[in-house]
C-alpha positions in Angstrom: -57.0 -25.1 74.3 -53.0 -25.0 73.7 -54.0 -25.6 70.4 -56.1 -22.7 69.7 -53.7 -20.5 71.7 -50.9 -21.9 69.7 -53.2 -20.9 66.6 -53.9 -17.7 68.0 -50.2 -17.3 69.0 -49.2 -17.8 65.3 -51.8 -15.1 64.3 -50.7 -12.9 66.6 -47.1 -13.4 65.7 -47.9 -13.2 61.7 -50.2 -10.3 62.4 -47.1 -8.3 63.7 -45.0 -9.3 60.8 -47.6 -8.4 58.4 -48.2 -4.7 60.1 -44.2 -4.4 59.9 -43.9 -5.1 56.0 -46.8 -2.3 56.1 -44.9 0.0 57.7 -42.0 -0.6 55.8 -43.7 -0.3 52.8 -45.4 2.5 53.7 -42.1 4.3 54.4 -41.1 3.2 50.5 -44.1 4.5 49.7 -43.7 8.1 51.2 -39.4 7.6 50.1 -40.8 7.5 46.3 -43.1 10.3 46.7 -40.8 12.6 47.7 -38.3 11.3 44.8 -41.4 11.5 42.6 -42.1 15.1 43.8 -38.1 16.0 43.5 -38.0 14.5 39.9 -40.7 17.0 38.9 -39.5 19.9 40.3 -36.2 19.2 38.4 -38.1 18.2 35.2 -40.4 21.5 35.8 -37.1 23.7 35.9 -35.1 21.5 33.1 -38.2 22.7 30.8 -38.4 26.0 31.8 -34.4 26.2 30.9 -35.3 24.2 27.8 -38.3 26.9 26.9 -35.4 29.8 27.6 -32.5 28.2 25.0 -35.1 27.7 22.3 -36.5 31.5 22.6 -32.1 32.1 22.9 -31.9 29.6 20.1 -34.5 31.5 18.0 -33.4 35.1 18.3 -29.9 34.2 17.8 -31.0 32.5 14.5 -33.2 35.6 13.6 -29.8 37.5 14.4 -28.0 34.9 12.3 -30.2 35.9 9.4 -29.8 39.2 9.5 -26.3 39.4 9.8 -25.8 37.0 6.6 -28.3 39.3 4.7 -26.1 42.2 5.6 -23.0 40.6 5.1 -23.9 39.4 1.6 -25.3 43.0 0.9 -21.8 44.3 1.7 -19.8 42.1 -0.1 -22.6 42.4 -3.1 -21.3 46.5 -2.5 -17.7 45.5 -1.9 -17.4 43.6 -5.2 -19.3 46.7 -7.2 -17.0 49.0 -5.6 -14.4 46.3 -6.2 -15.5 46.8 -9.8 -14.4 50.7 -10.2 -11.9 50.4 -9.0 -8.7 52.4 -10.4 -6.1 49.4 -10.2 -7.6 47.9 -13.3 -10.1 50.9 -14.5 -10.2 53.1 -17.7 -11.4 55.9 -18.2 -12.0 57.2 -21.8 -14.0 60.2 -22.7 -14.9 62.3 -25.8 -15.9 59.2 -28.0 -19.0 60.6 -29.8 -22.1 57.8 -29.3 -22.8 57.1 -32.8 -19.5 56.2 -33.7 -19.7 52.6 -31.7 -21.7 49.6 -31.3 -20.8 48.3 -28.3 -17.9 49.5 -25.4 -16.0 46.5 -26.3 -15.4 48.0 -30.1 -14.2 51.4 -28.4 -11.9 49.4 -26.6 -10.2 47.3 -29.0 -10.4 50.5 -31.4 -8.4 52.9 -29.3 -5.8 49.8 -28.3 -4.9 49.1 -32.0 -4.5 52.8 -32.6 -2.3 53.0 -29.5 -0.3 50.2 -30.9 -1.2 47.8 -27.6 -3.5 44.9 -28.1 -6.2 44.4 -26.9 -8.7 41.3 -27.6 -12.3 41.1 -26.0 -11.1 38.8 -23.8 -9.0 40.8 -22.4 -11.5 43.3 -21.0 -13.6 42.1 -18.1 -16.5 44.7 -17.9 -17.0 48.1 -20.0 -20.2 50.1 -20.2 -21.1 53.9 -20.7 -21.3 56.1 -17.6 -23.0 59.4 -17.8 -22.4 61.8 -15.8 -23.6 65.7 -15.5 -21.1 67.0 -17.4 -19.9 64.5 -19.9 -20.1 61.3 -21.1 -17.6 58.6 -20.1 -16.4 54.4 -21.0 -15.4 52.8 -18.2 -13.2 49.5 -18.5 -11.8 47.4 -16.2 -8.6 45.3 -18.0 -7.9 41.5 -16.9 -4.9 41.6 -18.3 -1.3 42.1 -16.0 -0.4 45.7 -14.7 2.2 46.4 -17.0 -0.4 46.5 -20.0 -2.8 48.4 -18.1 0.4 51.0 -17.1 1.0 50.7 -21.2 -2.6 51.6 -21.7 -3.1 54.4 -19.0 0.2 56.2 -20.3 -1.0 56.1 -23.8 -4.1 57.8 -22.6 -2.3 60.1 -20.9 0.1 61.2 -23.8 
């Protein structure tokens, strides 16, 4: 009989170890649920942050686009403004239309009988300009300021 209540004795003593690890593991168990449960509510917000930079991300590219559209339509306005302007612009009326083929001739025509001169690299842009009243030149000169003070005195003389 001692050695069945030895037995017994065992079982009863491995029995209690056994229902410890349980409990232990159990409280592991419940420990990595609620780290389980925390790590979703943080992944659930880090989402919903991630869904609110991409809609940021999206409307400030949209708003990116649009201000590179409008600042390439201003400088596109800028440089034609940039274009008439007086610094380097002449003006030359009453040349009758038959008596050219191209701006550029006028040009070089009314240099040589002004005594400056003037080749066609010289001139960066010239075209006809009408306007309601007359009919105009426009030129705009690459050359330094003095020749273009030369030229714009001539004209005025």
């Amino acid at each position: 009989m001692t050695s069945v209540q030895t037995t017994v004795a065992t079982i009863l003593k491995e029995t209690q170890e056994l229902k410890q690890e349980i409990l232990e593991l159990k409280s592991a168990l419940n420990a990595n649920q609620r780290e389980t449960e925390n790590l979703k509510t943080q992944l659930a917000k880090a989402e919903k942050a991630n869904d609110t930079l991409g809609n940021e991300l999206k409307h400030t590219g949209i708003k990116l686009k649009d201000q590179i559209e409008e600042t390439d339509k201003l400088d596109e306005k800028y440089d034609d403004l940039e274009q008439y302007s007086s610094k380097n612009l002449l003006e030359i009326f009453g040349v009758p239309e038959g008596a050219y083929t191209s701006t550029e001739e006028v040009v070089i025509r009314i240099g040589r009988v002004i005594n400056v001169d003037i080749k066609p690299e010289d001139i960066e842009i010239s075209h006809k300009l009408k306007r309601k009243t007359s009919k105009l030149i426009i030129v705009k000169i690459r050359e330094s300021q003095s020749r273009i003070s030369s030229l714009q005195s001539e004209n005025e003389a």
